[in-house]
Structure formats: C-alpha cells, structure tokens
VEXZA-588674 format. One record per residue (C-alpha): residue number from 1; x, y, z negated. Coordinates in pm, 1 decimal, padded with zeros to 6 digits. Example, Ala and Ser with C-alpha at 12.3 -4.5 7.8 and 13.67 -1.06 7.14 Angstrom:
<sites>
SITE/k/u/v/w
SITE/1/01230.0/-00450.0/-00780.0
SITE/2/01367.0/-00106.0/-00714.0
</sites>
This chain:
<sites>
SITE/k/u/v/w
SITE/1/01396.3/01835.4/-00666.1
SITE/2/01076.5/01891.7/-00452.4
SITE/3/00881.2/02088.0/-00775.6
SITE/4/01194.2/02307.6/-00791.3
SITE/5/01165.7/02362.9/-00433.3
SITE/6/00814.4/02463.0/-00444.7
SITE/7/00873.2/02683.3/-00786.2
SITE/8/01100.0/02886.9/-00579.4
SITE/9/00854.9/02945.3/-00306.9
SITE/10/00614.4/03052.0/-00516.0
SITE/11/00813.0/03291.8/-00689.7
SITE/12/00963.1/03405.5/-00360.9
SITE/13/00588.1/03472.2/-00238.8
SITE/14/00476.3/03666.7/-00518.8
SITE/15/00782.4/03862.8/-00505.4
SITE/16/00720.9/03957.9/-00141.2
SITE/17/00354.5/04042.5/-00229.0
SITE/18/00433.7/04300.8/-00528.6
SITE/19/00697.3/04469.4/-00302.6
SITE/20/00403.0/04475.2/-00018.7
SITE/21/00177.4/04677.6/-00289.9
SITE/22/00438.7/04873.3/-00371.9
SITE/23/00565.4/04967.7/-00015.5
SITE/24/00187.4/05030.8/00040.7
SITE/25/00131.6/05235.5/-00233.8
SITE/26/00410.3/05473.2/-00183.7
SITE/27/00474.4/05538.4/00190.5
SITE/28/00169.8/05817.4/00200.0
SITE/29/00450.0/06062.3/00097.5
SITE/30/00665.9/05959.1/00373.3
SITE/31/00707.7/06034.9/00759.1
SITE/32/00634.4/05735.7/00964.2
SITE/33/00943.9/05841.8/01207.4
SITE/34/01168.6/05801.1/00895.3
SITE/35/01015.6/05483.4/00818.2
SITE/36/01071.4/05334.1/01184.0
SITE/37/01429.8/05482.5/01169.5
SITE/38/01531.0/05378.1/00823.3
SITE/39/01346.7/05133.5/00674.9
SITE/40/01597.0/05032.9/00456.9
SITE/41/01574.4/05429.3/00219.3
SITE/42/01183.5/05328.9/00111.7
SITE/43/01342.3/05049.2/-00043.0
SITE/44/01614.3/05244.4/-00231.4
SITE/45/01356.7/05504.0/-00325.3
SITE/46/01078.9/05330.7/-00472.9
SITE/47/01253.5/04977.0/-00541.3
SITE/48/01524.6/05000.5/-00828.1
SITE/49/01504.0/04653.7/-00932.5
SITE/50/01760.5/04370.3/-00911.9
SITE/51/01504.5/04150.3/-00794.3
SITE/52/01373.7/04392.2/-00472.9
SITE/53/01739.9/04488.2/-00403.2
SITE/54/01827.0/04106.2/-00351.2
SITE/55/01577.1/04012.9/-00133.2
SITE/56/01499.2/04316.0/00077.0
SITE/57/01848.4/04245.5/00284.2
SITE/58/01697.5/03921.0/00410.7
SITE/59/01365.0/04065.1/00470.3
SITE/60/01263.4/04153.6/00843.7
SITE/61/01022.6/04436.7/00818.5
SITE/62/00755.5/04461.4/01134.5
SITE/63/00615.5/04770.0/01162.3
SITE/64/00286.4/04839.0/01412.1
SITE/65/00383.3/05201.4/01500.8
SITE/66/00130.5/05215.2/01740.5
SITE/67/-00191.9/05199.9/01483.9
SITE/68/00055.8/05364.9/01210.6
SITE/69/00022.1/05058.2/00948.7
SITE/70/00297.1/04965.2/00734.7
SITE/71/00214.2/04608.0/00625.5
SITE/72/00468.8/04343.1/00532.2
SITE/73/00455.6/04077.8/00806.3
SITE/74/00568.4/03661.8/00709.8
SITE/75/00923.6/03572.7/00915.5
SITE/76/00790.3/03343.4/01164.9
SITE/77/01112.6/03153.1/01095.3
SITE/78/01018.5/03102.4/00699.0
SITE/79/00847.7/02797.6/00589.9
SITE/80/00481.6/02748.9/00665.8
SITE/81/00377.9/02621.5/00369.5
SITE/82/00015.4/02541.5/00445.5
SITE/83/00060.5/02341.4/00768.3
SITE/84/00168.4/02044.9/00592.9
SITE/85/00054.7/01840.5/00290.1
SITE/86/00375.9/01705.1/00053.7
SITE/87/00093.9/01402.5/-00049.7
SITE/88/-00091.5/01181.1/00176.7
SITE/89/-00459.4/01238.8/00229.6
SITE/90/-00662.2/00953.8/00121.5
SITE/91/-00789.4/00812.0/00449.8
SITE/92/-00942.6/00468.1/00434.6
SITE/93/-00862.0/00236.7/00675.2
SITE/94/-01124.6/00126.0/00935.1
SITE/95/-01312.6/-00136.5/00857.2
SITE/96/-01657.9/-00281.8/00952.4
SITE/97/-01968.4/-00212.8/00706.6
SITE/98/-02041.8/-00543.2/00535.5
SITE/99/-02391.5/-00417.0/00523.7
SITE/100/-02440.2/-00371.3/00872.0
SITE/101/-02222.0/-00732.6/00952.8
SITE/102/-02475.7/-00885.2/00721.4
SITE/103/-02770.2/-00689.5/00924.9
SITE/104/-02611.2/-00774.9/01272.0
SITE/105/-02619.4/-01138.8/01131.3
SITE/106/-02983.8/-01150.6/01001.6
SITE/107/-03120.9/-00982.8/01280.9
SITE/108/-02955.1/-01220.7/01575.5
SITE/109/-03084.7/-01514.0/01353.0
SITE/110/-03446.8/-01380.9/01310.2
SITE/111/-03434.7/-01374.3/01720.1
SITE/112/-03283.8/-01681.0/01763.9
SITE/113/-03506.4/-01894.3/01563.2
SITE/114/-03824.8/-01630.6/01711.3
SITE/115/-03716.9/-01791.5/02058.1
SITE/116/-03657.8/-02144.0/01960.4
SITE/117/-03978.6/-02212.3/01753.2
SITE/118/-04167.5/-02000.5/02085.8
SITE/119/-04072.7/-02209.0/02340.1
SITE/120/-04122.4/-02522.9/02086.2
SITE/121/-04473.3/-02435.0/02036.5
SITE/122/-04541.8/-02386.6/02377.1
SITE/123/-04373.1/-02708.3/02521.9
SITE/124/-04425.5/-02965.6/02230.8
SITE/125/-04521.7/-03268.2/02466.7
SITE/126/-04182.7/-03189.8/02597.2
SITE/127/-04055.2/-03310.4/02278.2
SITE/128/-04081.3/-03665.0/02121.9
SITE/129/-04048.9/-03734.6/01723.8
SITE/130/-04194.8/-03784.0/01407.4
SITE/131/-04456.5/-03425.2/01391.5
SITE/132/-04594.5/-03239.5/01087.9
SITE/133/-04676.1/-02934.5/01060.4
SITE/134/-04600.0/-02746.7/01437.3
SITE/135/-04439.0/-02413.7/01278.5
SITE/136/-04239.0/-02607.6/01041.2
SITE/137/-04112.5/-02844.2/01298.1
SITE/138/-03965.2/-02563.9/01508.6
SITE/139/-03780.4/-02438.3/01279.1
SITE/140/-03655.3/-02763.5/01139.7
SITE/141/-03567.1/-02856.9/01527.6
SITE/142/-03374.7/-02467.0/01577.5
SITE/143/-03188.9/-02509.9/01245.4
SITE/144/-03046.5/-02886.9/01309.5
SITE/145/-02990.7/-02831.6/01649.7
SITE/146/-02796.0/-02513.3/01556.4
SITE/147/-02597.0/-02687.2/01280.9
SITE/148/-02513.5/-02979.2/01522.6
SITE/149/-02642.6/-03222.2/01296.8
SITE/150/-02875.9/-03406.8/01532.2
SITE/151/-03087.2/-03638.2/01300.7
SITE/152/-03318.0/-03770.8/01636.8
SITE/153/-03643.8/-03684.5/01495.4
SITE/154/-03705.8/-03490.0/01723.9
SITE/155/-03534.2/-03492.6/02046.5
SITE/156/-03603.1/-03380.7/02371.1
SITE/157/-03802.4/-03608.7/02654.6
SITE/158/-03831.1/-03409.5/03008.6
SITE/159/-03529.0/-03212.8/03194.0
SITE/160/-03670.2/-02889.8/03087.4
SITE/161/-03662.5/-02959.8/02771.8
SITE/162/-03324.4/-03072.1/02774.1
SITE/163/-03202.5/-02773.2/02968.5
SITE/164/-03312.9/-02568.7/02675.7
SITE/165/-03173.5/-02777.1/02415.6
SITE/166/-02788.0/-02783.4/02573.6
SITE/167/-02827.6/-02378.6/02633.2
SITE/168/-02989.6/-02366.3/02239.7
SITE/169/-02657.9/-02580.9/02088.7
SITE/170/-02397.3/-02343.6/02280.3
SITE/171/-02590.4/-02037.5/02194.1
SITE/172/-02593.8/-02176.6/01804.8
SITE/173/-02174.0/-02240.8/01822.0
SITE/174/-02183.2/-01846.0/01824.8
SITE/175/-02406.0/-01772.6/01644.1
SITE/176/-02246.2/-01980.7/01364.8
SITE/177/-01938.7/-01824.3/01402.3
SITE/178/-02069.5/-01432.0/01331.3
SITE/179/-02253.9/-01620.1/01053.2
SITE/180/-01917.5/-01745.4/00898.0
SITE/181/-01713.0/-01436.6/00987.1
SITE/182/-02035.4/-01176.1/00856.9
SITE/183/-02251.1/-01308.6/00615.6
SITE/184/-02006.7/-01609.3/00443.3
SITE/185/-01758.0/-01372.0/00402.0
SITE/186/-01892.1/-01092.4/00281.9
SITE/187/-02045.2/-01335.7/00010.5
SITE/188/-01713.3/-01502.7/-00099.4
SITE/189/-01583.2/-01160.2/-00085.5
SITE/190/-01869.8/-01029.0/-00360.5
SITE/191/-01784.7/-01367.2/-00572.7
SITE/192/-01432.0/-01299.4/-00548.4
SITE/193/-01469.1/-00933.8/-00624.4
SITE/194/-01703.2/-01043.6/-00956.1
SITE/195/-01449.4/-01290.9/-01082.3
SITE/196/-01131.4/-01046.0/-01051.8
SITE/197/-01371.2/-00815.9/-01270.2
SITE/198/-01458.1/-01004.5/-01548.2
SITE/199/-01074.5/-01128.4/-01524.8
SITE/200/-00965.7/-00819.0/-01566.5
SITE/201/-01230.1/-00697.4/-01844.8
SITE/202/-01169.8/-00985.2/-02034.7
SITE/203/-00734.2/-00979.9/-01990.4
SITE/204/-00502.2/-00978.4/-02321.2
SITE/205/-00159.5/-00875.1/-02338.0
SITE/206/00093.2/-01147.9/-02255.5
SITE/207/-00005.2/-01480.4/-02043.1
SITE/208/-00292.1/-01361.0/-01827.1
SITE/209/-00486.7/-01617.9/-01604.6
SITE/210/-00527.5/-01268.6/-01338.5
SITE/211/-00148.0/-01360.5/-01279.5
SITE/212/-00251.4/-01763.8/-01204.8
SITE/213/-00564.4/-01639.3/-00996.0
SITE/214/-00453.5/-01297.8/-00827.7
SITE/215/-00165.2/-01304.5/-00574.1
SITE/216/-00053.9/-00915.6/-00661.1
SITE/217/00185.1/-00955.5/-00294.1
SITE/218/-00096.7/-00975.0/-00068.2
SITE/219/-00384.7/-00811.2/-00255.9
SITE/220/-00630.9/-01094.1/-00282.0
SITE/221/-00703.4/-01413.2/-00444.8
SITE/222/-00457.2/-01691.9/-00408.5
SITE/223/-00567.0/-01933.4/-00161.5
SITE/224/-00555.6/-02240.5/-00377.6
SITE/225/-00850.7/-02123.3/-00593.5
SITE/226/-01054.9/-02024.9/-00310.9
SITE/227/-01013.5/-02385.7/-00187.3
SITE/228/-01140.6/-02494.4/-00547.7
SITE/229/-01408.0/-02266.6/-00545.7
SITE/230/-01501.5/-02360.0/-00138.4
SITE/231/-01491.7/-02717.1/-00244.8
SITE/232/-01709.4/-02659.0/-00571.0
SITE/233/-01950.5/-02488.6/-00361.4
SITE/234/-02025.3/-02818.5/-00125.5
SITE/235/-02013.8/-03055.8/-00434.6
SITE/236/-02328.9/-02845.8/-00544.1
SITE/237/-02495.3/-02854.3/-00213.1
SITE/238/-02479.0/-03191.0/-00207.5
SITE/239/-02572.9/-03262.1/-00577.6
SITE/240/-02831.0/-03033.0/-00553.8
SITE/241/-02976.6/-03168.3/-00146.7
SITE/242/-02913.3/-03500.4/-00359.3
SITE/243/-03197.0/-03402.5/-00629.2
SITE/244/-03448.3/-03263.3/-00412.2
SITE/245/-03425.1/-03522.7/-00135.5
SITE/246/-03476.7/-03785.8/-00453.4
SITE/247/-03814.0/-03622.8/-00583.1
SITE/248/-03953.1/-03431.9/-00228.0
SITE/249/-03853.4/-03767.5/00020.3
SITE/250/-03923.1/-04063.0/-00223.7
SITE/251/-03564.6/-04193.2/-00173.6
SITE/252/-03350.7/-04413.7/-00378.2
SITE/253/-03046.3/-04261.2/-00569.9
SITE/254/-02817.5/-04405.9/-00267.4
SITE/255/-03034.9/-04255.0/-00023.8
SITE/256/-03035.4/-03953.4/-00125.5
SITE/257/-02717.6/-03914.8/-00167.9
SITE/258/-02643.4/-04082.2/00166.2
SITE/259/-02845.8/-03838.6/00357.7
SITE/260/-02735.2/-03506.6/00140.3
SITE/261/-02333.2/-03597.6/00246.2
SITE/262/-02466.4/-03661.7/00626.5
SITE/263/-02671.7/-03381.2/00639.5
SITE/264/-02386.3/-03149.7/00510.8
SITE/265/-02131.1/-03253.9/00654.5
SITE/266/-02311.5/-03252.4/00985.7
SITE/267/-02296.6/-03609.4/01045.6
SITE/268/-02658.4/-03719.9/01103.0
SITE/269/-02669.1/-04088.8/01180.6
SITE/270/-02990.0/-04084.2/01249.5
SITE/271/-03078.9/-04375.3/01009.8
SITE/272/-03237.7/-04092.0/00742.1
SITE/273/-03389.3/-03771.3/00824.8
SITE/274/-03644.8/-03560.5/00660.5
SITE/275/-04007.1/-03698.9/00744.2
SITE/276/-04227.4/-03469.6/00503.5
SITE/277/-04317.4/-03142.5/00595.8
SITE/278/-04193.0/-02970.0/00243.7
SITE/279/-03882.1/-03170.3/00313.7
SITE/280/-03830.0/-02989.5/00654.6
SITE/281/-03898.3/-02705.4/00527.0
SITE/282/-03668.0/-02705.6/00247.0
SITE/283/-03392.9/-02852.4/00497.9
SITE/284/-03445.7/-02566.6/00741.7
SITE/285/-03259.1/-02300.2/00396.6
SITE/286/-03062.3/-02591.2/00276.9
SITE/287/-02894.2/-02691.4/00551.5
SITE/288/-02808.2/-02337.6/00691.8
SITE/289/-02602.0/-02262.0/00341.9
SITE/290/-02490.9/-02588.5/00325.3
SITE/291/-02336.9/-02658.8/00675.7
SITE/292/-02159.2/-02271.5/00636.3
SITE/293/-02037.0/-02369.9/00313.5
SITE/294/-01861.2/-02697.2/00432.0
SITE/295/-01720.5/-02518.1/00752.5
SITE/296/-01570.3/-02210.1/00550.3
SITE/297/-01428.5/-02463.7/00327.8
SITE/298/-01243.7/-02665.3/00573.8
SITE/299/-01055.6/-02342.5/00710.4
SITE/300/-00961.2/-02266.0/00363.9
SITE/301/-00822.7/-02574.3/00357.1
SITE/302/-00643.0/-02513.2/00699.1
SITE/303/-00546.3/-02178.5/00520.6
SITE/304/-00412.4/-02356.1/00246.5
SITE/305/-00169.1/-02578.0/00473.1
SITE/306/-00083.8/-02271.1/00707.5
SITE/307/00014.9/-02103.2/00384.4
SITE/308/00223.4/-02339.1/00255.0
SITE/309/00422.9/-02407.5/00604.0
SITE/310/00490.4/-01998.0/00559.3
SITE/311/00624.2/-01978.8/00275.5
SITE/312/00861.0/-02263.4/00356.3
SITE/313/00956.0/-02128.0/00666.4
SITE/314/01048.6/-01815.0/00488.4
SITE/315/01208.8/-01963.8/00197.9
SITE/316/01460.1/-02159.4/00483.7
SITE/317/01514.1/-01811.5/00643.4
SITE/318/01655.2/-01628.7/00319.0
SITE/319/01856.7/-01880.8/00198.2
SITE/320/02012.3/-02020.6/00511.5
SITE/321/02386.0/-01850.4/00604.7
SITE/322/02385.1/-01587.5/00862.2
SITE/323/02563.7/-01694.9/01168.5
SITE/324/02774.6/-01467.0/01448.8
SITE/325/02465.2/-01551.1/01718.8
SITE/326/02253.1/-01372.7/01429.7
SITE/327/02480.3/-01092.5/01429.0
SITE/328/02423.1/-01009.8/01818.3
SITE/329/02042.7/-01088.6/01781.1
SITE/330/02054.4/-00843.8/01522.1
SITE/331/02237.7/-00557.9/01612.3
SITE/332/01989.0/-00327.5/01851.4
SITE/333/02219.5/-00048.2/01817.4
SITE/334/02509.9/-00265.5/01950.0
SITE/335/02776.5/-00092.3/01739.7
SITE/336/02934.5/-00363.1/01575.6
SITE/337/02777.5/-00385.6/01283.3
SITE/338/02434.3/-00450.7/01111.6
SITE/339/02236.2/-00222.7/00937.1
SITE/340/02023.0/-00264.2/00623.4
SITE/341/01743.3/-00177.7/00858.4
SITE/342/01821.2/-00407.4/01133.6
SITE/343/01854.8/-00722.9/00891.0
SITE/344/01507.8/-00655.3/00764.4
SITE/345/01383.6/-00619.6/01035.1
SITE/346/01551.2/-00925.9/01236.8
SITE/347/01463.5/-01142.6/00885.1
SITE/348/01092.6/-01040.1/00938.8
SITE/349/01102.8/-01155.2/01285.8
SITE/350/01254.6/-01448.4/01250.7
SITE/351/00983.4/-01568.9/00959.6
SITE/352/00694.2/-01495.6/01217.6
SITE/353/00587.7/-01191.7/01011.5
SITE/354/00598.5/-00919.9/01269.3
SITE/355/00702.8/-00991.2/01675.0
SITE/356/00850.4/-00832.7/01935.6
SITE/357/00550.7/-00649.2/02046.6
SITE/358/00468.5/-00485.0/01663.2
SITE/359/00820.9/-00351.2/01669.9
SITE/360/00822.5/-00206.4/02018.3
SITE/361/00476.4/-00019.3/01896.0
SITE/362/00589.3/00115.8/01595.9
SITE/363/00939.4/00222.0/01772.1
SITE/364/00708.9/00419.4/02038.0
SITE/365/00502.4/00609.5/01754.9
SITE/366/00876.3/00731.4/01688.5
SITE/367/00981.7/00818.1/02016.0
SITE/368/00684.8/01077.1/01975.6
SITE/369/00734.7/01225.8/01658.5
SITE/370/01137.2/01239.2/01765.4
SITE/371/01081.3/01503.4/02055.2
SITE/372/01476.4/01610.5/02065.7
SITE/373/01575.4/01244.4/02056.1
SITE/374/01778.9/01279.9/01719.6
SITE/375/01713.5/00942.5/01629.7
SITE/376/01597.5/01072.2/01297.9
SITE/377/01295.3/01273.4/01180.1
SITE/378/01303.0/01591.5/00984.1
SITE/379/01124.9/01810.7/00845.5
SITE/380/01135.5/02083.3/01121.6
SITE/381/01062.6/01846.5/01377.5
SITE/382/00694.7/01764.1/01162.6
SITE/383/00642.0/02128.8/01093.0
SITE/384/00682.3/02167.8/01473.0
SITE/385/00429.5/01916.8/01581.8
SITE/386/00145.4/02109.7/01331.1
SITE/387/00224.2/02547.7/01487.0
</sites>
C-alpha cells in the first residue's frame, strides 16, 4: 500500500513538472493580463491531453504579477514529501566507549598504585613485616590492601600509617568497582563476542548449540553459561596461583593450594603469604585478575538466581485468572472495559518489567507529539511538528 502511495506521487510530480515546461514554454505569445484573468484558456490552448485536463482543475496556479514570472508554485496544502523519512535512520544508541572505560580504568590504577608505593617508600619504618625488595613491596602492600585480602606481612605500626591504610582500603572499594564495571566487562564482553562468532561460523542446519548458548529474547548470552564460564575462569586462577606458588614459594602441594584458594577468594589467614620477592611480584598481576574474576563471578551467580525468581514471577502472572480488582487496576481509560493495550501494559507492570514512573514518561513523550489532544497520532500531526 505505501509503494503504491509513493508511485502515485511520483507520477503526480513529474506530471506537474512537464506541464510547468510546457506552460513556460508557451506563454511568450500570450498577454500577461489574460493570463492573470484566465488562467484556465493556457491550459485549453496548449494542453490537449487527458492527463493535463484531469489535473489542471485541482491545480492552484500562483502567479507573481509583479516581476511578470509565470512559474508553477507547490500547494502548500500537498504533501511535503521530503520533511519526513518513511524508514528510520540508523542512530545508535548511546553508549560509553569501551576503549576509553578501559583507559579511565588503567589510568586511575597507574595513580593509585603511583601514590601508594610513594608514600610506602617514604614512610617504610612506619610499616612492620617481612621486607624484600622496597619497590616490590609497595606494590605487593597497594595490591593486597586494595583486594582486601590482608595477608599481615606487612601491616601498619604508627597512627599515620594507619590513617593512610583505612583511607587506601576505602579508596580501593571504588576503585574495584570501575575495575569490574570497565575493564572485566568489556573483557567478558570480547570472550562472549568471540564465542557467538565461531558459534555461528561453525552452525549446521537443524539442532544448533547457538540456540542452547544464545538467548535470541534478550540479545545476549544466557546467563547459565556465563556462570560456567565465570566459574571456569577462577578454577584456572587457582590451578594456575596453585603451580607457581609450588615451584616460586617452595610449598607443598597442600600449601599451595591452600594459599591460591585464600588468596583468591580474598580470605588471607595470615598463616601463608608470599615471602620471596618474585613471589610478590607475581602476586601483585595475579591477584588483581584473580580477585576480579571471583567477584564478577559471584554476581553472575546472583544474576543467575535473580533470573530465575523472574521468570517465575512471570510465568505465575500469565497463567494465573484475571480477577474483577484486575479489571479496575487495569482500565486507565475507565470505560468499562480493557483494552489489548491496557492488559499489556498492566501484565508488564505487574511482572516488575516496567513501573509506574517508565509509563508516565513514555505517556508524556505523547502528550507532545499529540498537540490537538486526539489521543492518537497521525500523520499530519508529524508532518506538522517538521514545517
């Protein structure tokens, strides 16, 4: 319907153009005065076709008699056709760079550790602890004390020094959070994005495993498998923390393993800690990836129970009878009756999806495009908005 729409247009525009050259063309052997007073006999005279003769009745004709130019001027009341688009422009939606989160986040940690390991340097007989190496040691002490693992290697002694280390743990709570939000995510994101690929590359007709991994619904991977993955991820920091820690330390199997889980999982008795100076050093990258890795999976697995509570929720609200109190809740017209739009609506409510507020917004955004108050939009009232 709309491409015989625009057909007709288009064939009603190049009919007004050829009669515009022909008008043109031919009114140098007429009187302007006769033009002005009959407009109407220069089409009888020089337009003989069935096509002209039909249209020119419904053609206004303006005439500039005052610079003596007879041009064919557009109806104002006639569709402007090039105001408005009849697709959508591709606009993409506004969302951060996840180079410049990763930037933001690499840049606040360079300063953050630049500040810890200066005023450690400066004040080290404020500290007490097992020393090595002075550079290493700072940033051994920044990166436990940020990951609120808290080993006791090296602790604090004098008030100054303990001052700093209370402001240096609440500093580190946000700075681990733009750390999981920036730089965590933008790397599950890349590992997600890499798997969907070679999914996809490597599909069949029939059973695909895209269908198992990628929840179509809400554009993304389904959560279980990014709990699998999250949880795969800390198995390997700890088998790998496990391996080092084994050859670098001189610990037994147990050991090792003992102090990879407490060092991950943040624990830190205090029992083990890293002694050598290539151990701290190697603890200061490990435990940074390995803390963030632990930490994003735990909210997947909050995610993952969230999720599930959801869906049941909304599985109870589709199936469960509709009631005479849901009939007033529902009705925002308050005719009677319920519309296809207000059950939707009051449905999407009631499973948490959208509140109160969203649909008072988007009602608003109406209100704006409605300027007679029709309660409906059309296509005059959008042309409207754009002369």
């Amino acid at each position: 319907m709309e491409e015989q729409s625009f057909l007709i247009q288009q064939q009603l525009i190049q009919t007004l153009l050829n009669y515009n050259q022909d008008y043109t063309s031919n009114t140098t052997s007429l009187n302007t005065n006769q033009d002005l007073e009959n407009p109407s006999s220069v089409s009888s005279n020089h337009h003989d076709s069935d096509d002209h003769n039909s249209i020119l009745p419904t053609i206004p004709l303006f005439l500039n008699s005052s610079k003596n130019r007879k041009t064919l001027h557009r109806c104002r009341s006639s569709p402007a056709l090039t105001v408005m688009h009849d697709t959508r422009e591709n606009v993409s939606k506004p969302v951060p760079s996840s180079a410049s989160l990763v930037k933001q986040a690499a840049l606040l940690l360079i300063v953050y550790l630049f500040l810890g390991v200066l005023i450690y340097a400066f004040n080290r007989d404020h500290f007490s602890g097992i020393e090595t190496n002075p550079f290493i040691d700072a940033i051994y002490f920044c990166i436990v004390t940020m990951c609120t693992i808290g080993y006791g290697d090296i602790a604090p002694s004098s008030a100054a020094a303990k001052i700093f280390a209370c402001l240096f743990v609440l500093v580190g709570f946000g700075f681990i959070d733009i750390l999981l939000s920036g730089v965590v995510n933008y790397v599950l994101d890349l590992q997600e994005n890499m798997i969907l690929t070679g999914i996809e590359e490597n599909s069949v007709e029939g059973f695909s495993v895209k269908n198992y991994i990628y929840d179509k619904a809400k554009g993304r991977m389904r959560i279980r498998l990014k709990v699998g993955l999250a949880i795969g991820v800390v198995f390997c920091c700890i088998g790998f923390g496990s391996v080092v820690l084994y050859y670098m330390e001189e610990l037994s199997v147990i050991d090792s393993f003992y102090l990879s889980v407490m060092s991950v999982t943040t624990v830190g008795y205090g029992d083990r800690a890293f002694k050598s100076p290539q151990g701290r050093l190697f603890a200061s990258v490990w435990l940074l990836f390995s803390t963030l890795a632990v930490a994003r999976a735990f909210l997947y697995l909050a995610e993952a129970r969230i999720d599930k509570r959801h869906r049941r929720i909304a599985k109870w609200v589709l199936h469960r009878e509709i009631t005479v109190e849901d009939l007033v809740a529902a009705d925002l017209n308050h005719n009677g009756f319920i519309s296809k739009s207000e059950y939707v609506v009051y449905k999407l409510k009631e499973m948490g999806k959208i509140g109160e507020k969203d649909v008072l917004q988007i009602c608003d955004q109406f209100n704006k495009l409605d300027r007679n108050n029709s309660g409906k939009l059309t296509l005059p009232d959008l042309l409207g908005r754009r002369l």
